[in-house]
N, C-alpha and C positions, 0 to 999 in steps of 0.2 A: 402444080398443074391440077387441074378440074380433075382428072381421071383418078385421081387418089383421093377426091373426095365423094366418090361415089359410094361405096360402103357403108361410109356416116349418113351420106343423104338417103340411100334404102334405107338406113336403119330410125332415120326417123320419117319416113314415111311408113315403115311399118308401125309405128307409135300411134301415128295417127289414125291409122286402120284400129287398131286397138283403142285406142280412146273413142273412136267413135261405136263400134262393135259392144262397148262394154259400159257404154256411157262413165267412163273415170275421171273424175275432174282432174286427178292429180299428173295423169297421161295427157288430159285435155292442156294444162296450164304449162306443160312441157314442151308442147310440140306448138304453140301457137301465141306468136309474142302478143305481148297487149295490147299493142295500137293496132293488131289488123282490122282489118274489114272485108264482109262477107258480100258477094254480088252476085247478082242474077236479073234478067229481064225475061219478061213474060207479058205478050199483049206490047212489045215495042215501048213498057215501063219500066225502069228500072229501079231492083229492088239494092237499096244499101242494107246490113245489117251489120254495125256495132258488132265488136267478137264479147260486148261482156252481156247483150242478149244473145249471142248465139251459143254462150254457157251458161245461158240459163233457161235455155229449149234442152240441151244435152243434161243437166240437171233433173230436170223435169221428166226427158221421155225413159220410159221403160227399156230397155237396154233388149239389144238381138240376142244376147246373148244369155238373160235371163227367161226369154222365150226359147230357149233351145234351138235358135237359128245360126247355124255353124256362119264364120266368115266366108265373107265371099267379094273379095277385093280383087285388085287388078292394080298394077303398077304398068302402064304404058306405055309412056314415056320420061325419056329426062332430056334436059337442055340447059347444059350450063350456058351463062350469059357473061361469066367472068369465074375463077376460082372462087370466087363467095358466094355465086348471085346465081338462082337456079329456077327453071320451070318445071313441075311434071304434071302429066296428064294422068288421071287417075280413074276406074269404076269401081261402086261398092254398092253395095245392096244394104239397105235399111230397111228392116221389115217388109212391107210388100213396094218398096221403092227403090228404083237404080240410077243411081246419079252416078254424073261424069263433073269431075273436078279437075279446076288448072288449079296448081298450089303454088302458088309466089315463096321461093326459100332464101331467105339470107342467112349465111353463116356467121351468128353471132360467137364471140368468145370460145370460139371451136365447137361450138352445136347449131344443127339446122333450125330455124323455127320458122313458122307459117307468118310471112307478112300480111299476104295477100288470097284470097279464096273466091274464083269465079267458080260457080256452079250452077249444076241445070237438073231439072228433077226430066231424065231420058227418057224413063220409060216404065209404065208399073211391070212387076213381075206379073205373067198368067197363075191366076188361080190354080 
């Protein structure tokens, strides 16, 4: 039953707060299977992005948390869609940015990973 897979699924959506908070490839390549893709629209265009450019933006950016910007995530919701097949709605803060994320989860070989990631950049933090 879904409800005892709840535990594993926080726990890798805590992963993913951490991979992103800390930019960790090794946390990134754990939590987020290879074939996903990233989406978001903007101006009624939609943007795809490839998961192996989107580790190589997390690569690249300087991490919150080497800025001394403590985490600041939100776990929203969850919504199993079968015992394997999971949505959750997510906020987190990147540097002066707060996105809200749907995270597509399938339960591969007994761990969660990221198939799927819509996202929206919500709102900047106030200076």
């Amino acid at each position: 039953m879904a409800i005892e897979k709840i535990p594993a699924l926080v726990k890798a959506v805590d992963l993913y707060f951490q991979a992103l908070h800390e930019c960790d490839l090794e946390k990134f390549d754990r939590v987020f299977h290879p074939s996903c893709s990233l989406f978001d629209t903007d101006e009624a265009k939609l943007t795809v992005v490839p998961i192996a450019k989107y580790r190589s933006v997390i690569a690249e950016r300087v991490s919150p948390l080497s800025k001394g910007q403590p985490r600041d995530d939100l776990l929203i919701s969850i919504d199993f869609l079968s015992d394997d097949i999971a949505v959750t709605k997510v906020r987190l803060r990147i540097h002066d940015k707060v996105f809200i994320d749907h995270l597509n989860w399938a339960c591969i070989d007994g761990n969660f990973a990221i198939v799927a990631k819509l996202w929206h950049d919500f709102s900047p933090v106030a200076a």
